[in-house]
Each structure stands twice: as structure tokens, then as C-alpha cells.
N, C-alpha and C positions, 0 to 999 in steps of 0.2 A: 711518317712525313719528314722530310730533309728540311734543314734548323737553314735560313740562308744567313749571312754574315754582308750586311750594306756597310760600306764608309763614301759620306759625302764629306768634302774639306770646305767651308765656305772664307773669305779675305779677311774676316773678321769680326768680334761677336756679335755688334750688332746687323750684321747681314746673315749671319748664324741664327740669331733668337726670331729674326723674320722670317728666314726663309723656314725653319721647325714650325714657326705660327702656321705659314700657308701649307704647308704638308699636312697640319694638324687639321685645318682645315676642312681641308681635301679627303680627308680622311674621313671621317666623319659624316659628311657627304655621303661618299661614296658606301659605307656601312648602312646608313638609311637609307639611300637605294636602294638596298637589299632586301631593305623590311628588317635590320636589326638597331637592336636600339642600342646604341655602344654604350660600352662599359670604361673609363676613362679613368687613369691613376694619376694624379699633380706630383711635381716636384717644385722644392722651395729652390735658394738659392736665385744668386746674379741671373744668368740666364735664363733662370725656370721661371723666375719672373716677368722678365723682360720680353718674353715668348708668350706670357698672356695677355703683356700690354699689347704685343702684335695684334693677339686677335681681336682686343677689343677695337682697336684700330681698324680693320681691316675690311675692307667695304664687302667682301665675300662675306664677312658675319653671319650675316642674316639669312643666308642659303643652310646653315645649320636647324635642325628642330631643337633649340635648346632644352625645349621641355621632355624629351626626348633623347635625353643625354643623363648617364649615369656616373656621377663624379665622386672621386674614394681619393684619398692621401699616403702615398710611398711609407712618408715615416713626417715626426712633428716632437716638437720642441715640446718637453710638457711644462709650459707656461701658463700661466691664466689666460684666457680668452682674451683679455683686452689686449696682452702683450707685443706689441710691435713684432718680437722675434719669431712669433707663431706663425708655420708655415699658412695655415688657413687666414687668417685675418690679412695677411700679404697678397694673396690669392685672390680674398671678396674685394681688396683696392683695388687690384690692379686690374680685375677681368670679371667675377661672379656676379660682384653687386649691380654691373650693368645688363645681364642677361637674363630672361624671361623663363630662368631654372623652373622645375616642379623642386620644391623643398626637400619632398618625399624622397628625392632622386639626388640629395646631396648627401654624401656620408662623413664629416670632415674624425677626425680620431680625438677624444676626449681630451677636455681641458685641464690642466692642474687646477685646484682651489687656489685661493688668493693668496695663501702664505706660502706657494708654492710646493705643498704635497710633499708627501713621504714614499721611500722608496715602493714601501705596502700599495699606497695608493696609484702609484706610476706603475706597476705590476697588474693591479685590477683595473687599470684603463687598457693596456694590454688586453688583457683577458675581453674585456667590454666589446672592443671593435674588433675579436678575433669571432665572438658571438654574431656581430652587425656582418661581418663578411658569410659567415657561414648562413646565417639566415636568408641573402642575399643569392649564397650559391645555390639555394634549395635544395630539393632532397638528396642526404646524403650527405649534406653539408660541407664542410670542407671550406673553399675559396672560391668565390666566382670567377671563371671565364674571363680576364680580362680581354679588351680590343688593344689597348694601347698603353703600355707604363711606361710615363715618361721619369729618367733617373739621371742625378748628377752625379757628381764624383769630385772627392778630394785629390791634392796631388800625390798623397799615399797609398790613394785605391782606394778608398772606401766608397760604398754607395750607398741610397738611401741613409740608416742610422748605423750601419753594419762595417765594422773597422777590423784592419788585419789583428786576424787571431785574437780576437774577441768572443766571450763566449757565444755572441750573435753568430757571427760567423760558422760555428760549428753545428747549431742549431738546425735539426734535420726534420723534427716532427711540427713542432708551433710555425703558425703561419702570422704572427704578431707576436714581440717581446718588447722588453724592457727595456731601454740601455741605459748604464751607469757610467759613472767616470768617463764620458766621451772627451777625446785629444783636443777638442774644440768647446768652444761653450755654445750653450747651454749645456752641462753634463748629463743631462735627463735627458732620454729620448723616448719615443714611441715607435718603432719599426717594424714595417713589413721585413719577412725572413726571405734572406732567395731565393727559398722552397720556392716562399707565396709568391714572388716575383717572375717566378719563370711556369707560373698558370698563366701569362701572360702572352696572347697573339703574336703580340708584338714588342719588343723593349726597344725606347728611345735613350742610346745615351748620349748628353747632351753637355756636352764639354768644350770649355775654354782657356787660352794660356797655356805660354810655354811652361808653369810648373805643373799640369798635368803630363806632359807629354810625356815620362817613362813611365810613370801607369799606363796609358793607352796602348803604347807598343810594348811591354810587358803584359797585359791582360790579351790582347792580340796574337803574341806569339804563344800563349796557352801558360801564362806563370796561375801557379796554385791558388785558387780562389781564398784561401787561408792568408794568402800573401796579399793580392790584389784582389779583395771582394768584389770590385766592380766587372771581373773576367767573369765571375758567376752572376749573374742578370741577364740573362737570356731568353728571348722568346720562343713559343714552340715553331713558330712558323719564321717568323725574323729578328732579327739584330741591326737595329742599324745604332750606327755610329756616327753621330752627328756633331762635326766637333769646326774649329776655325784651324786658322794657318799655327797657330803656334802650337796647340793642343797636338796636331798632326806631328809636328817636327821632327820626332824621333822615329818615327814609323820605316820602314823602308821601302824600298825604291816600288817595288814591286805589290803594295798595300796602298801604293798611292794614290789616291783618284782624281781626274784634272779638278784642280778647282773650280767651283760654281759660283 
């Protein structure tokens, strides 16, 4: 099956994080239609956030079967649970805690202990949700079927927890590792690998600001995933590229699409 390659531009991120809201939507919808019950991956960050305030906003809401809906995390801060910085606990503010979820059907990726855990133990929560995914995908194990992963991206290229030439990066067999020393803080992370990324239908990337924009047109024109990890997140059936005016900037003439 042919991989398609979408870029929509939208004026700016908050018309970006709304208009990914209604697509996501839409989406969803439209997979229950189907009689499937989607499989859905969150991303933390600015806009990964501000894209679930959309839907909680968003008077279509409630046309979703929430209970119905299968929610799993890109990559996560390994912080204690309460931690503000934690991708999930940003996630149940901004959008989960007001939804009519099945529990059973939430997967969020372990929490650090309170003293903030040892590399040992940031290693075996890895391992933990590479188990939860695989039990998930059923027989055969491996990684489920995603419908949709949604991913950000630094202005370096990184995506999810996965940083240029990092040993994540290289990382061909695990479908969930560790990361240490990250360029950003929190230095611990939990991440899906791009392997396990690109089990995905669909990849959302969801980018803003002009210091993204030579990663985006560098991952675009095909630079080494080793370089621009975020050129490697690709879905089996789509790519889209969902980014604003400045994220765009560097792109060329001919990659450009009118703005929406």
C-alpha cells in the first residue's frame, strides 16, 4: 500500500491546535462508523495540549463513543504522577478527566516513585508498557495497530522522546525505551521507538514556530532520520503534516499548500 504524504499550513497555532481538534474529531467518527473502535496515541507539549482543549470544547464532542476509544502516550516524562510536567496528568486537565472514557481503554506509560526513580527503574517502566502494548496488539504480540499518532517535534527534529543520534534513535528491535540525558528537561523519558510509531495508520505531526521550520523542510526533503528523527514517524497509509505559518516557512514553493 502507497505511504501518502498530507501538509496542511494553517495562519497560526491557535487556528492549528483547532483545526487538528476537528480533524481528530472527525476522525474518529468516522472509524466508528466503521464498527472500529480506534486505537489513539497523545502527544504532550504546546499544541498537543491545546488540541485537546479543542475537543473538549468543541460542540461535535459528543458525536464520538468515548467509551469506545482506545488512548496510549507517544513518550512521557518519567515523573511522579502528580508532576505537572507529566505528559498524562496535562492530558486528564485539559481533555480526559471531562470524557465518559472506559478506564480499561486508558493506557497512560508508568510513573516515576516520588524520589524520582533510578535509571534501573525508568528502564523497567519501559519494559512495563512495552508488555501493556503487546498484550494489547494480541496474538503475536508486538504493537497494536494504531488509527492515529499524534507527534510533536523539537526545532532540532526530535520527536516523541527520540533525539538526533541518540541511542533511541538507532533503536530498530524495542518498541518502548528509556531515554537518558535528554537536550531538554526532564532528562528521563519513556518513549515509543519509530519502529512502534510507524505501526501507526496514520502519523499526525503537529508543529509550530518559525524554529521548527528547517527540521520540517529538512525531514521533508528526506534528511536522515539519525539527523531529523522526526523525518522517521511515518504512517503506513498517511503522513500528514499539520503545522502553522511559520513552522511552514522554510518549506518550498512547490510543498506548499494554500493556507486553511
Amino acid at each position: 500500500m502507497s505511504v501518502t504524504v498530507q501538509i496542511a499550513v494553517h495562519p497560526d497555532p491557535d487556528t492549528l491546535a483547532a483545526a487538528t481538534a476537528a480533524r481528530l474529531v472527525t476522525t474518529l467518527v468516522d472509524l466508528q462508523a466503521r464498527g472500529t473502535v480506534p486505537r489513539v496515541v497523545l502527544t504532550g507539549g504546546g499544541v498537543g495540549i491545546a488540541l485537546l482543549r479543542d475537543v473538549a470544547a468543541s460542540p461535535a464532542r459528543d458525536a464520538v463513543d468515548w467509551g469506545a476509544v482506545d488512548v496510549f502516550w507517544g513518550d512521557e516524562r518519567f515523573v511522579p504522577a502528580d508532576d505537572d510536567e507529566r505528559n498524562e496528568k496535562q492530558a486528564r486537565e485539559a481533555l480526559l478527566d471531562a470524557l465518559p472514557l472506559d478506564p480499561a481503554r486508558v493506557h497512560p506509560m508508568p510513573a516515576a516513585p516520588a524520589d524520582g526513580g533510578t535509571a534501573d527503574e525508568a528502564r523497567a517502566a519501559a519494559a512495563d508498557y512495552a508488555a501493556v502494548l503487546a498484550e494489547q496488539a494480541g496474538p503475536g504480540g508486538g504493537i497494536p495497530a494504531f488509527d492515529v499518532t499524534l507527534v510533536g517535534m523539537g526545532g532540532e527534529g526530535h520527536t516523541l522522546s527520540v533525539f538526533p543520534d541518540s541511542p533511541a534513535v538507532h533503536e530498530q528491535d524495542a518498541t518502548v525505551v528509556a531515554v537518558f540525558d535528554c537536550p531538554k528537561p526532564p532528562p528521563t523519558r519513556i518513549s515509543l521507538t519509530l519502529a512502534a510509531a510507524r505501526r501507526s495508520r496514520e502519523v499526525w505531526v503537529v508543529a509550530a514556530g518559525a524554529a521548527k521550520a528547517p527540521a520540517v523542510a529538512g525531514a521533508l526533503a528526506g534528511a536522515p532520520e539519525t539527523e531529523l528523527p522526526v523525518g522517521g514517524a511515518r504512517g503506513t497509509e498517511v503522513t500528514r503534516w499539520l503545522l502553522d505559518t511559520e513552522a511552514a516557512g522554510a518549506l518550498p514553493q512547490d510543498l506548499r499548500p494554500r493556507i486553511s
